[in-house]
N, CA, C and O atoms as CSV, one atom per row, in Angstrom:
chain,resi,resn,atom,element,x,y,z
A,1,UNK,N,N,9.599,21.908,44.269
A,1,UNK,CA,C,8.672,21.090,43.511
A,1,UNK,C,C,9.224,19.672,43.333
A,1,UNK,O,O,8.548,18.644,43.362
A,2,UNK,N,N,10.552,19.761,43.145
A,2,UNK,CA,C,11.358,18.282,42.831
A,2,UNK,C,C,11.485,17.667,44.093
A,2,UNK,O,O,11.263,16.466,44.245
A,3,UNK,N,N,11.886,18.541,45.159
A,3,UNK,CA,C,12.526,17.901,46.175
A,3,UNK,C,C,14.092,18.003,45.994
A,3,UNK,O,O,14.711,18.751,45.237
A,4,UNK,N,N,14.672,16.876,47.054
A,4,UNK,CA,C,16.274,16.489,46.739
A,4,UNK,C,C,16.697,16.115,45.860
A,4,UNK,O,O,17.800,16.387,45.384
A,5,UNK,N,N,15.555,15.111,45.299
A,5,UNK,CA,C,15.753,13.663,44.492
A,5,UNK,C,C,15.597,14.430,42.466
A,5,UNK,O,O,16.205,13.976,41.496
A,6,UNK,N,N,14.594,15.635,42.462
A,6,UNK,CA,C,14.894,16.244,40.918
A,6,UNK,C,C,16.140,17.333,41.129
A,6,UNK,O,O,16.671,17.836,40.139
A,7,UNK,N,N,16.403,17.534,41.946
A,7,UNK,CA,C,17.719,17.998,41.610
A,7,UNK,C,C,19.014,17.267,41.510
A,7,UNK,O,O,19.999,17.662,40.888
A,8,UNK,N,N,18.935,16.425,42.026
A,8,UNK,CA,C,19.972,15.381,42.036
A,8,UNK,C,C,20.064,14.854,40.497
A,8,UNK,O,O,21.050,14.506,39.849
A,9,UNK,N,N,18.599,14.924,40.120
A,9,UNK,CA,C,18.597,14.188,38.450
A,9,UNK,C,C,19.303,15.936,37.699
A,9,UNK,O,O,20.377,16.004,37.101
A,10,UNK,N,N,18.499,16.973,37.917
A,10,UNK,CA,C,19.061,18.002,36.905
A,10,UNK,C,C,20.370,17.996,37.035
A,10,UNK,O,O,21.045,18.166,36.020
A,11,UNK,N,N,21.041,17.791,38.371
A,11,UNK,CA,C,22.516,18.341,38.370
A,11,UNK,C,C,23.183,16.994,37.444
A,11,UNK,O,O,24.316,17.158,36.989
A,12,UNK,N,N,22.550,15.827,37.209
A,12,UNK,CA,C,23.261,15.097,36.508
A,12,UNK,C,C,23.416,15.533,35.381
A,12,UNK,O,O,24.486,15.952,34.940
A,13,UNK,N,N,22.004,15.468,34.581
A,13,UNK,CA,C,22.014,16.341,33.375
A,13,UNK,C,C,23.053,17.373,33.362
A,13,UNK,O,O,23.945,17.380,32.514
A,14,UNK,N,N,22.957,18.144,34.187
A,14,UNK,CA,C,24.120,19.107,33.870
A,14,UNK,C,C,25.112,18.729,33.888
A,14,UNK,O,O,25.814,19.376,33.111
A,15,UNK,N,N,25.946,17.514,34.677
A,15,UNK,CA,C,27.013,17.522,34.429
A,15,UNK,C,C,26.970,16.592,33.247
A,15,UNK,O,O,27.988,16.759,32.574
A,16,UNK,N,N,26.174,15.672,32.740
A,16,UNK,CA,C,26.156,15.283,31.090
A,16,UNK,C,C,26.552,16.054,30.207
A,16,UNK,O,O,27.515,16.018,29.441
A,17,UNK,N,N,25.330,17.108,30.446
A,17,UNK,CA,C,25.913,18.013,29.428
A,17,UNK,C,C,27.036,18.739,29.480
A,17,UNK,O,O,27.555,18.944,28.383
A,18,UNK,N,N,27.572,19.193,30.422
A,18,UNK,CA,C,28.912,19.672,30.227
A,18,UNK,C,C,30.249,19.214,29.752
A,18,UNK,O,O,31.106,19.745,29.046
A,19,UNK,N,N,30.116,17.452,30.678
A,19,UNK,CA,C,30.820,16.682,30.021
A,19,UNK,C,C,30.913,16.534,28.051
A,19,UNK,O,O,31.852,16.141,27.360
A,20,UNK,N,N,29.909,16.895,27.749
A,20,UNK,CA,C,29.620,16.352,25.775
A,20,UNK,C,C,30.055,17.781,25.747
A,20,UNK,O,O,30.605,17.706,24.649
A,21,UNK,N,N,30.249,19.112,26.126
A,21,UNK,CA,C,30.353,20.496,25.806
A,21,UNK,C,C,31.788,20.075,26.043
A,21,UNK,O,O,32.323,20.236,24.946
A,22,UNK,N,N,32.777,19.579,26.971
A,22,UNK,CA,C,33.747,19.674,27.121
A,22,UNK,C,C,34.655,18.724,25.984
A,22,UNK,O,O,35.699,19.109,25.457
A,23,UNK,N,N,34.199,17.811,25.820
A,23,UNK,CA,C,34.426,16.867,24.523
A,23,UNK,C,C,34.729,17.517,22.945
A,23,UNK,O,O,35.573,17.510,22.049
A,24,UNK,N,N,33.325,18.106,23.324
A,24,UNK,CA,C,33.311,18.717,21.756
A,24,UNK,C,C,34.646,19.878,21.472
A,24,UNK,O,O,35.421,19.929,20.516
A,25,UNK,N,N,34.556,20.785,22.741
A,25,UNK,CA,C,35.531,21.484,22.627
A,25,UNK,C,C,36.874,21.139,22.479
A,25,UNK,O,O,37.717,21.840,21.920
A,26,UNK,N,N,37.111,19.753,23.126
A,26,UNK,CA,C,38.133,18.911,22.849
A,26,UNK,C,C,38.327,18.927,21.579
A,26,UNK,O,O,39.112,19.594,20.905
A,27,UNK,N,N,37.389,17.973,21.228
A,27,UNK,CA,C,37.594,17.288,19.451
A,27,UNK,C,C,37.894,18.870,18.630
A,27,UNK,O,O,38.979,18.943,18.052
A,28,UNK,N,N,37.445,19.476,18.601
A,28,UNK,CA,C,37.352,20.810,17.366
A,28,UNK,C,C,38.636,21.575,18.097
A,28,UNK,O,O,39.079,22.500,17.416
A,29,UNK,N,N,39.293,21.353,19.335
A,29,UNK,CA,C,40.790,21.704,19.379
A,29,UNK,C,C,41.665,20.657,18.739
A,29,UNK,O,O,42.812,21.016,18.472
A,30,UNK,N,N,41.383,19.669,18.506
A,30,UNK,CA,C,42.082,18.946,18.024
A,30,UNK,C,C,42.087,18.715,16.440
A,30,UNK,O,O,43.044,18.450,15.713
A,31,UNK,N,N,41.104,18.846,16.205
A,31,UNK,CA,C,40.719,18.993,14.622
A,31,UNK,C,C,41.598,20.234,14.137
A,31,UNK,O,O,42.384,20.048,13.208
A,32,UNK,N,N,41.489,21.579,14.771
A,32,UNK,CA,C,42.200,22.370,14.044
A,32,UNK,C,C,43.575,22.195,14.630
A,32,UNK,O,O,44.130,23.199,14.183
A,33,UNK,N,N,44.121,21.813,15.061
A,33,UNK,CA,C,45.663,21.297,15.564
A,33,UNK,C,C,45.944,20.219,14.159
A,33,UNK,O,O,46.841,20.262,13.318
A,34,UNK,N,N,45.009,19.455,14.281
A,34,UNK,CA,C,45.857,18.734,12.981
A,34,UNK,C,C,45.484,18.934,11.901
A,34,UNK,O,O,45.951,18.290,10.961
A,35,UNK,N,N,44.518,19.904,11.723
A,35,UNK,CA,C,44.698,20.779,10.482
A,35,UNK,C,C,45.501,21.904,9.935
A,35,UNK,O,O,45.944,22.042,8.795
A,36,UNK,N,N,45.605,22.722,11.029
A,36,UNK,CA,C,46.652,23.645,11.069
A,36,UNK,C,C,48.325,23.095,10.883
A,36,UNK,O,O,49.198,23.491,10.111
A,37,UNK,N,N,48.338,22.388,11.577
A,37,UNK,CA,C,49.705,21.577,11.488
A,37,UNK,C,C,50.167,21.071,10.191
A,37,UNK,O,O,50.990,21.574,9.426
A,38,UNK,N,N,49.240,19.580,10.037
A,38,UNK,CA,C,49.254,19.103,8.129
A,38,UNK,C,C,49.129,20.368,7.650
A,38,UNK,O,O,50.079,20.531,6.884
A,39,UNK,N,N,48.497,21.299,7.691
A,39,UNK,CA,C,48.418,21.862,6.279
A,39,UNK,C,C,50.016,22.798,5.829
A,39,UNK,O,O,50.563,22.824,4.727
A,40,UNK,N,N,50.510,23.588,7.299
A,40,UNK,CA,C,51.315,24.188,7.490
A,40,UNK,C,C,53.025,23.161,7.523
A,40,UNK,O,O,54.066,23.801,7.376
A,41,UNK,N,N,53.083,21.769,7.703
A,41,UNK,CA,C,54.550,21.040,7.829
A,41,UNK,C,C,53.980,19.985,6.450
A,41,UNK,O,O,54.677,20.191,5.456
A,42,UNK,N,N,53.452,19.480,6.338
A,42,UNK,CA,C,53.343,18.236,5.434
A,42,UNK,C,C,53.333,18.626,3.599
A,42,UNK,O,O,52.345,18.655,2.867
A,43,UNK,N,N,54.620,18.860,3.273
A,43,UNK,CA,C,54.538,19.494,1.728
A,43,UNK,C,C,54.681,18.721,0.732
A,43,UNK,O,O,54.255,19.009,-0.387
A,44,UNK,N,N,55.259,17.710,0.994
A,44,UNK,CA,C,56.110,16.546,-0.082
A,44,UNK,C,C,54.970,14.867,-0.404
A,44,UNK,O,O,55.740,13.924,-0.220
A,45,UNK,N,N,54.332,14.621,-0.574
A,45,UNK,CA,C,53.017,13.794,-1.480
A,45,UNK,C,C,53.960,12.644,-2.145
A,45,UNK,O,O,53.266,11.884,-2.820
A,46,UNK,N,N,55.113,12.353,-2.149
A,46,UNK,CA,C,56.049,11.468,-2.570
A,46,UNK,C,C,56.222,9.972,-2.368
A,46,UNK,O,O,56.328,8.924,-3.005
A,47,UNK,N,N,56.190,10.503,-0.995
A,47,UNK,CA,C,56.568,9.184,-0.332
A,47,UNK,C,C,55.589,8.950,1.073
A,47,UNK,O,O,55.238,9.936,1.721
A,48,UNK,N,N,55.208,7.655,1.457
A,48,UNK,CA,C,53.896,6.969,2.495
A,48,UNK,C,C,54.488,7.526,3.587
A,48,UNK,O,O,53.745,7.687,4.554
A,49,UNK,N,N,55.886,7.943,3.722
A,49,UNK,CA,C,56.295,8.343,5.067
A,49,UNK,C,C,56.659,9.663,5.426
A,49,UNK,O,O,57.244,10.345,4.585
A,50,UNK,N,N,56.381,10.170,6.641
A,50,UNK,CA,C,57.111,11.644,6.069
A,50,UNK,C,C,58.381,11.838,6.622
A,50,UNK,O,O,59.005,11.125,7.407
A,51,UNK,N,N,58.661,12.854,6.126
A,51,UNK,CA,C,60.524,13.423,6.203
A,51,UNK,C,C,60.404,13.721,7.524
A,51,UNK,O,O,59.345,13.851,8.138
A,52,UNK,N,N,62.115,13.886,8.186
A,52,UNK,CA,C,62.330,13.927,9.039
A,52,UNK,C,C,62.213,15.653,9.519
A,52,UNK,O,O,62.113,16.012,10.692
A,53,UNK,N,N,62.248,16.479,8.465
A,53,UNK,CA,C,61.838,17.877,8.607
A,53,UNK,C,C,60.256,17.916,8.816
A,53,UNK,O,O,59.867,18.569,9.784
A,54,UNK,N,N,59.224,17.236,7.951
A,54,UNK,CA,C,57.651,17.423,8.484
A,54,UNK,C,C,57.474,16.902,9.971
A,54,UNK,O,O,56.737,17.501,10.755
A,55,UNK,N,N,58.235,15.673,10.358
A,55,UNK,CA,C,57.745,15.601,11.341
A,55,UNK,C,C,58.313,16.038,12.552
A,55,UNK,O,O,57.714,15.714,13.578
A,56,UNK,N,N,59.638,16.897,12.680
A,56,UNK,CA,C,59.943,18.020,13.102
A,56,UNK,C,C,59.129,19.432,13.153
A,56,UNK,O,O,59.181,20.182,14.128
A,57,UNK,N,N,58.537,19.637,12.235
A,57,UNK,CA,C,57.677,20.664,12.063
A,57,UNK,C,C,56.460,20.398,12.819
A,57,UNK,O,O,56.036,21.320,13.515
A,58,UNK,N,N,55.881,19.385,12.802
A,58,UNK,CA,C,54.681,18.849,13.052
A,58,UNK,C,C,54.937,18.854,14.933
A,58,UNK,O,O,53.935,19.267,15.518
A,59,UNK,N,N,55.841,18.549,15.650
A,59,UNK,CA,C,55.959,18.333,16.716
A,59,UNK,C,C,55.969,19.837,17.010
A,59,UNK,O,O,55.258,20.259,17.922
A,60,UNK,N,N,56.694,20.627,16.330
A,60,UNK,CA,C,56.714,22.095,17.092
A,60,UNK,C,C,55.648,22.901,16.779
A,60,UNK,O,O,55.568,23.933,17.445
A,61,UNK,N,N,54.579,22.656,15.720
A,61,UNK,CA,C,53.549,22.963,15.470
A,61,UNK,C,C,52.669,22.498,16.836
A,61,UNK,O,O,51.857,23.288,17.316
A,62,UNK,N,N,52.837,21.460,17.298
A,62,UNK,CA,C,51.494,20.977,18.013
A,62,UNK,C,C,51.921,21.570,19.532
A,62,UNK,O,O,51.007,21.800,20.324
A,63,UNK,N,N,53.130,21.782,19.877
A,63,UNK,CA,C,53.747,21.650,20.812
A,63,UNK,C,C,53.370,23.283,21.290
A,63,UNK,O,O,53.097,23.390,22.485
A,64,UNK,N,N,53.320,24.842,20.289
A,64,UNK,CA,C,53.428,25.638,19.648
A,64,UNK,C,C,51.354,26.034,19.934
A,64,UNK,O,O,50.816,26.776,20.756
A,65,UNK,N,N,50.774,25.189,18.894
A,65,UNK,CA,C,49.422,25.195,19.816
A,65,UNK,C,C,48.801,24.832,20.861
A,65,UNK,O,O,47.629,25.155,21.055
A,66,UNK,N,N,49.699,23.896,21.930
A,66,UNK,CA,C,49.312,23.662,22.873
A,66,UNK,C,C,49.307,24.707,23.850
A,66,UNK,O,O,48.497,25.073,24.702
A,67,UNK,N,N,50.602,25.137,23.435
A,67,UNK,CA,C,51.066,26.381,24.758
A,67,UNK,C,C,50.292,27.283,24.522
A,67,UNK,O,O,49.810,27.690,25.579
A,68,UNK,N,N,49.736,28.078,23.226
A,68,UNK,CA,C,48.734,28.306,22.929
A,68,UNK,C,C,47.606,28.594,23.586
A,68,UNK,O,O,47.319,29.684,24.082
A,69,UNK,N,N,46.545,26.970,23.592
A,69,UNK,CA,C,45.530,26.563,24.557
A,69,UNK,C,C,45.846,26.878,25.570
A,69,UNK,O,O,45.141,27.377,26.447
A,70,UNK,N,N,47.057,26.608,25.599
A,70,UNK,CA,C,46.913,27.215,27.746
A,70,UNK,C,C,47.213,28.577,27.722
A,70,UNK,O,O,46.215,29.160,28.146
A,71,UNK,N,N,48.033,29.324,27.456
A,71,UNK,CA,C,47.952,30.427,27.572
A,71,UNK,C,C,46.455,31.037,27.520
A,71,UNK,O,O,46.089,31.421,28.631
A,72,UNK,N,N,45.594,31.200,26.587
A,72,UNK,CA,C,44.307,31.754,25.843
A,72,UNK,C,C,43.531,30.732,27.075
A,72,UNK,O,O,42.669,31.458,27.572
A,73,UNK,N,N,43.500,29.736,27.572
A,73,UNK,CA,C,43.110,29.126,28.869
A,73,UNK,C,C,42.975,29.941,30.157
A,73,UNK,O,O,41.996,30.291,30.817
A,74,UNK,N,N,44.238,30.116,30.283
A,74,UNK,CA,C,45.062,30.674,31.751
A,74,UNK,C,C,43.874,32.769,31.305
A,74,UNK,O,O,43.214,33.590,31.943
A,75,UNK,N,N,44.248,32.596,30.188
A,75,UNK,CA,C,43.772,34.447,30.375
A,75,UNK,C,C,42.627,34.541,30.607
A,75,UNK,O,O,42.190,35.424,31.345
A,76,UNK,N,N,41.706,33.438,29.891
A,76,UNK,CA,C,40.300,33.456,30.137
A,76,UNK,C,C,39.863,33.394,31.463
A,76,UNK,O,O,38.998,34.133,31.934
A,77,UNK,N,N,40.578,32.338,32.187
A,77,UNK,CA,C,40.332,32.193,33.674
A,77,UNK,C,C,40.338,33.225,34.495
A,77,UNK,O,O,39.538,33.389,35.416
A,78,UNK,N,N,41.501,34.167,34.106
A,78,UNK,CA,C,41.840,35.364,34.571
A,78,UNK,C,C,40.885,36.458,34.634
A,78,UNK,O,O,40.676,37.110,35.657
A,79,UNK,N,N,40.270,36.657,33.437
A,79,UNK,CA,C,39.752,37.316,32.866
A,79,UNK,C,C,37.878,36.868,33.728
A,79,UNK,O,O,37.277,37.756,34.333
A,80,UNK,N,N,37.583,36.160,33.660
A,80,UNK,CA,C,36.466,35.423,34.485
A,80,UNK,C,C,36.066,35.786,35.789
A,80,UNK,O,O,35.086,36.322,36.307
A,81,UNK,N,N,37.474,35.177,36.255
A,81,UNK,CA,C,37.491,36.068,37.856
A,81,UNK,C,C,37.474,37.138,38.239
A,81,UNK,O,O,36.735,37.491,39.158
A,82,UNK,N,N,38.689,38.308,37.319
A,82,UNK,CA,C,38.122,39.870,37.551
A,82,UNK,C,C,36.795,39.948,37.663
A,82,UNK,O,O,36.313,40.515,38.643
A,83,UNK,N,N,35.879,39.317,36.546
A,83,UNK,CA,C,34.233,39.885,36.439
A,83,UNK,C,C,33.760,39.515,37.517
A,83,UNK,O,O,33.069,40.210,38.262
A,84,UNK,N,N,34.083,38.409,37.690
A,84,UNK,CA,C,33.060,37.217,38.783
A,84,UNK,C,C,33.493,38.087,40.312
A,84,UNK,O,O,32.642,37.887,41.179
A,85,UNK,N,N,34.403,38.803,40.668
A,85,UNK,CA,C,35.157,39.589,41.690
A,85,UNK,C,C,34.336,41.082,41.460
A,85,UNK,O,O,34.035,41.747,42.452
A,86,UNK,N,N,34.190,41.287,40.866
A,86,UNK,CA,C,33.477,42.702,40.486
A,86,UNK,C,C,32.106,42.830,40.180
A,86,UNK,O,O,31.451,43.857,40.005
A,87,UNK,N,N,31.782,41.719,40.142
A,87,UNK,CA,C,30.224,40.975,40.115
A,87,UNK,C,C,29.580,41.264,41.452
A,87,UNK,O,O,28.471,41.719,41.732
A,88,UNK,N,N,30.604,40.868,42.198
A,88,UNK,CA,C,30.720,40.737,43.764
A,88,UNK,C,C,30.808,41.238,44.589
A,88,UNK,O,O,30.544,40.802,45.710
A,89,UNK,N,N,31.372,42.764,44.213
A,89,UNK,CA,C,31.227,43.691,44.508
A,89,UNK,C,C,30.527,44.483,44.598
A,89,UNK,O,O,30.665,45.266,45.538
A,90,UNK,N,N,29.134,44.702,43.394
A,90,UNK,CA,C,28.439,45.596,42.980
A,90,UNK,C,C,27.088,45.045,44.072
A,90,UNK,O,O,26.014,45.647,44.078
């Protein structure tokens, strides 16, 4: 019905939208990284700067959820392909 030329427009859309899906998922990994983090290293309200222990904490906190993301990344992928392989099969 479109031709070449409406699919060329949907596949943009799609990759728009995936791009803003991939973002978001960004931002709200990052939101709880530095929520999880502050809430868990940052204890002392004293002083404008923080101690050399919070921001020790704070690095192995983030460092700690990153590996995290990839791990829970890496399994999903894993986990994807079995189906998508057995999908493929049937």
């Amino acid at each position: 019905m479109y031709g070449r030329y409406g699919n060329s427009v949907q596949e943009q859309q799609m990759q728009a939208m995936l791009e803003q899906k991939q973002i978001k998922d960004f931002m709200r990994l990052y939101a709880t990284l530095v929520t999880r983090c502050f809430d868990d290293c940052v204890t002392e309200f004293t002083s404008s700067a923080a101690s050399s222990k919070e921001i020790t904490c704070s690095r192995n906190c983030t460092k700690k959820m990153m590996k995290l993301n990839e791990r829970v990344g890496l399994r999903f992928a894993e986990e994807n392909q079995a189906l998508m392989e057995a999908q493929a099969k049937q």
